[in-house]
SELO-575310 format. One record per atom (N, C-alpha, C, O): atom name; residue number from 0; x, y, z; residue in one letter. Coordinates in pm, whole numbers. Layout:
atom,seq,east,north,up,type
CA,NUM,X,Y,Z,A
...
//
This chain:
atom,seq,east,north,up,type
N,0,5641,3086,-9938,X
CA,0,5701,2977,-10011,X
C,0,5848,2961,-9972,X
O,0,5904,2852,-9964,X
N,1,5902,3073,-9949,X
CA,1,6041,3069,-9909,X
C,1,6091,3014,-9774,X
O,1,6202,2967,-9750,X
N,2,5968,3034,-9677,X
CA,2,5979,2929,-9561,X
C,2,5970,2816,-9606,X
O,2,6069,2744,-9618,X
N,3,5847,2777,-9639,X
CA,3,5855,2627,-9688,X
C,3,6001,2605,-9751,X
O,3,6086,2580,-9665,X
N,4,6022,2606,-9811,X
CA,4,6188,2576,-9868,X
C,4,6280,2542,-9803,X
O,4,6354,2444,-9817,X
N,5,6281,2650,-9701,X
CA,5,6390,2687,-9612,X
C,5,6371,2558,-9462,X
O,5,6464,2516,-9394,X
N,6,6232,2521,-9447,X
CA,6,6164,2414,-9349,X
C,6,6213,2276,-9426,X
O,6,6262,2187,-9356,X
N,7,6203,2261,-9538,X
CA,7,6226,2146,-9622,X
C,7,6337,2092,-9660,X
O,7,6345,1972,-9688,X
N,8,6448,2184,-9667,X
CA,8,6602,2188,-9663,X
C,8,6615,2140,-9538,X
O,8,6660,2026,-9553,X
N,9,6597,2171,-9381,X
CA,9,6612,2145,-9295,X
C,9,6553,1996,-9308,X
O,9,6645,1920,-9279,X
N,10,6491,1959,-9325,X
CA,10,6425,1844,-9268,X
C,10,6430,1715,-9401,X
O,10,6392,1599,-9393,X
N,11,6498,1795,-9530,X
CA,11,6508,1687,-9616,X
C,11,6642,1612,-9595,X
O,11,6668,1524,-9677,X
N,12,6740,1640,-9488,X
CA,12,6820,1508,-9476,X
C,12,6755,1390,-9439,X
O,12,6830,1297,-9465,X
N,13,6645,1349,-9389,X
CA,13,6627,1280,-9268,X
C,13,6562,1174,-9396,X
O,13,6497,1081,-9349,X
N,14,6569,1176,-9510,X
CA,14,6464,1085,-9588,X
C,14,6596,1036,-9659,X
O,14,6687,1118,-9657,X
N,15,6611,969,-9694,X
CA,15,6739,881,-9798,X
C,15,6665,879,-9957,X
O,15,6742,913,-10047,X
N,16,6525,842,-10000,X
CA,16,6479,889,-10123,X
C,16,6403,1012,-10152,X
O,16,6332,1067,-10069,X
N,17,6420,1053,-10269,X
CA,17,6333,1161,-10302,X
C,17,6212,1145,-10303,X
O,17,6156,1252,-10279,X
N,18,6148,1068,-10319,X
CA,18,5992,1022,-10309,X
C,18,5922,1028,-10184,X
O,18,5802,1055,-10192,X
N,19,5997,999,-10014,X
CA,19,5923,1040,-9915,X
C,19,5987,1176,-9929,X
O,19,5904,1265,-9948,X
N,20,6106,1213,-9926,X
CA,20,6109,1381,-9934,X
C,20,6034,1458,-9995,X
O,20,6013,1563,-9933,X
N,21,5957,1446,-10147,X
CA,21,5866,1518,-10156,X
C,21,5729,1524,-10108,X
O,21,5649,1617,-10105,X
N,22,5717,1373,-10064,X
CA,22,5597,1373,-9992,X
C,22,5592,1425,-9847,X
O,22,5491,1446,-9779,X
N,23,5739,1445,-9807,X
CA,23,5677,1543,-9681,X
C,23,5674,1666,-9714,X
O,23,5610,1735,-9635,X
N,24,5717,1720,-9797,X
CA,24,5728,1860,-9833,X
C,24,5582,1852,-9877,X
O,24,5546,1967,-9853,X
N,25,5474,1789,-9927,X
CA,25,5364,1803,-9967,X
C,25,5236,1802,-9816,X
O,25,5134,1860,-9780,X
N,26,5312,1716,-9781,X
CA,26,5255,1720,-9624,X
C,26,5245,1823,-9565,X
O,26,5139,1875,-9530,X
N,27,5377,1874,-9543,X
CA,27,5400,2005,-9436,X
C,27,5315,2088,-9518,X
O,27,5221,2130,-9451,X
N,28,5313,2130,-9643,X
CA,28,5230,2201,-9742,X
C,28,5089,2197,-9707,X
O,28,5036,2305,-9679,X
N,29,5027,2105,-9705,X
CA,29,4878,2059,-9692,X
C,29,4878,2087,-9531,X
O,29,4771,2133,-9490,X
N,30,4969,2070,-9442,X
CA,30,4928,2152,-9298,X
C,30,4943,2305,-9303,X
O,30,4906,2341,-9192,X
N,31,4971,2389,-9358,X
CA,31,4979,2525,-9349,X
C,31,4824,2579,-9467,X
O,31,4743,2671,-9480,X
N,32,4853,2475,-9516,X
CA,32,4730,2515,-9672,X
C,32,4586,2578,-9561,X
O,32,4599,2582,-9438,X
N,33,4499,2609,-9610,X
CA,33,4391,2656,-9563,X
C,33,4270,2546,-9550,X
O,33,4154,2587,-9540,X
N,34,4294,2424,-9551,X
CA,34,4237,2293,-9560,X
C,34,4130,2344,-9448,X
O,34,4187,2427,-9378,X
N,35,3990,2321,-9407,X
CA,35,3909,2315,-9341,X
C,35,3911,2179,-9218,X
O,35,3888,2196,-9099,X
N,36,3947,2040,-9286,X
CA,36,4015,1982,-9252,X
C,36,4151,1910,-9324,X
O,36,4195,1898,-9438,X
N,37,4206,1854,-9132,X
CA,37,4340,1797,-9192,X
C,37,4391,1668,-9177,X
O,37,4456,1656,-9073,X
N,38,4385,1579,-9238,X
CA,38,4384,1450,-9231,X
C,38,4443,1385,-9319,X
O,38,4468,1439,-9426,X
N,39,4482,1240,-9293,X
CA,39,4550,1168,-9409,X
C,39,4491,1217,-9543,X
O,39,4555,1262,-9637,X
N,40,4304,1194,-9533,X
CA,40,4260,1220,-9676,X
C,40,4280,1344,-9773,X
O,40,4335,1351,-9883,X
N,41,4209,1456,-9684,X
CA,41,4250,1565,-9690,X
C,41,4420,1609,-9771,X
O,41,4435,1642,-9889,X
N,42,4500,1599,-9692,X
CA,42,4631,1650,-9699,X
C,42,4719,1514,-9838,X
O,42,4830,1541,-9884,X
N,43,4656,1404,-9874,X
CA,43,4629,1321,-10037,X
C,43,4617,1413,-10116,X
O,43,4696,1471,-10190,X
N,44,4444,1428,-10086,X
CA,44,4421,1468,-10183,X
C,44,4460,1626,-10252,X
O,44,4448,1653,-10371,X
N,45,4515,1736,-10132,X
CA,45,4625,1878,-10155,X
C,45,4696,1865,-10222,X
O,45,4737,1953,-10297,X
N,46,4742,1728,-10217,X
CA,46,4881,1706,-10297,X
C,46,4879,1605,-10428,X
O,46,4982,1566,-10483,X
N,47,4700,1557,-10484,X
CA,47,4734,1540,-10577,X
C,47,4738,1355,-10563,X
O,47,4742,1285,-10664,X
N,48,4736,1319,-10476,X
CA,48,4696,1182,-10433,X
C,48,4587,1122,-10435,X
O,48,4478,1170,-10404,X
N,49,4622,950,-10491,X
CA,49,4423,916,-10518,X
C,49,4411,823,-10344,X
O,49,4316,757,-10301,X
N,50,4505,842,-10297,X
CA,50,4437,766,-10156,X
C,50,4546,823,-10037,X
O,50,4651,881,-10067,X
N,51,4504,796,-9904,X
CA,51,4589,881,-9812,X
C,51,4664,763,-9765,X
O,51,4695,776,-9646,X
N,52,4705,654,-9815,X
CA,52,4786,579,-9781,X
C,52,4915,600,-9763,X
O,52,4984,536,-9684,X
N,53,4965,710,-9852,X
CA,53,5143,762,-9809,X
C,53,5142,831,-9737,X
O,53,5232,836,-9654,X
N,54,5016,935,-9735,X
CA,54,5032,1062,-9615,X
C,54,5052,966,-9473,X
O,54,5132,1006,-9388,X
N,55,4981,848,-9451,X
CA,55,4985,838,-9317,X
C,55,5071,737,-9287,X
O,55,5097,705,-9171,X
N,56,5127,673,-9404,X
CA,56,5239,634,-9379,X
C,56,5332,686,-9345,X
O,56,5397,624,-9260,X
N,57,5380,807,-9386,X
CA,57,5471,892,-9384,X
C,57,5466,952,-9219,X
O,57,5564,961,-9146,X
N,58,5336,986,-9187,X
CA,58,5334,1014,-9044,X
C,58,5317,950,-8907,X
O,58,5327,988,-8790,X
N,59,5287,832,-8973,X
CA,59,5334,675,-8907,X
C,59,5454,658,-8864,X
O,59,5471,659,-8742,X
N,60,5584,636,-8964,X
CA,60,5658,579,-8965,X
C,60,5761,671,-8945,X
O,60,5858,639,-8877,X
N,61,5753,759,-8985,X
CA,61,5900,840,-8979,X
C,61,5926,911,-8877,X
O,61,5838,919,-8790,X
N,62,6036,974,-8861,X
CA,62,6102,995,-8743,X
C,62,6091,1132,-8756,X
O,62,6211,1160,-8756,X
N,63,6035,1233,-8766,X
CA,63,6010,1366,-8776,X
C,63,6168,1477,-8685,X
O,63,6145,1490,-8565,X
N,64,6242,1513,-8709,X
CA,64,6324,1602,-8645,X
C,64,6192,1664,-8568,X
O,64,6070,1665,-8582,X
N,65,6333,1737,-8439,X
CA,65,6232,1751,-8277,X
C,65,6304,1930,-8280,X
O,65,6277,2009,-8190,X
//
């Protein structure tokens, strides 16, 4: 958990609202999770989402640090 944190600090400048910032922190979450699969739907519904429309927005659109 303390990585995650420490990954999320790093990478939560790059969002200007809190709302995609927690949704990538839920993202990156749902890729480490033990998911069988990993996909927009999938990595929704980890986090508690009724559709994968933000997850793949989020991995659409944004500019991910390199």
């Amino acid at each position: 958990m303390a990585e995650l944190d420490s990954l999320c600090d790093r990478i939560g400048g790059r969002f200007r609202r809190a709302e995609p910032r927690a949704r990538a922190r839920e993202y990156v979450s749902g890729l480490v999770a033990g998911l069988e699969r990993k996909n927009g739907w999938t990595l929704a519904e980890q986090a508690g989402e009724v559709g994968p429309d933000g997850m793949q927005r989020l991995a659409r659109l944004r500019q991910w640090p390199r």
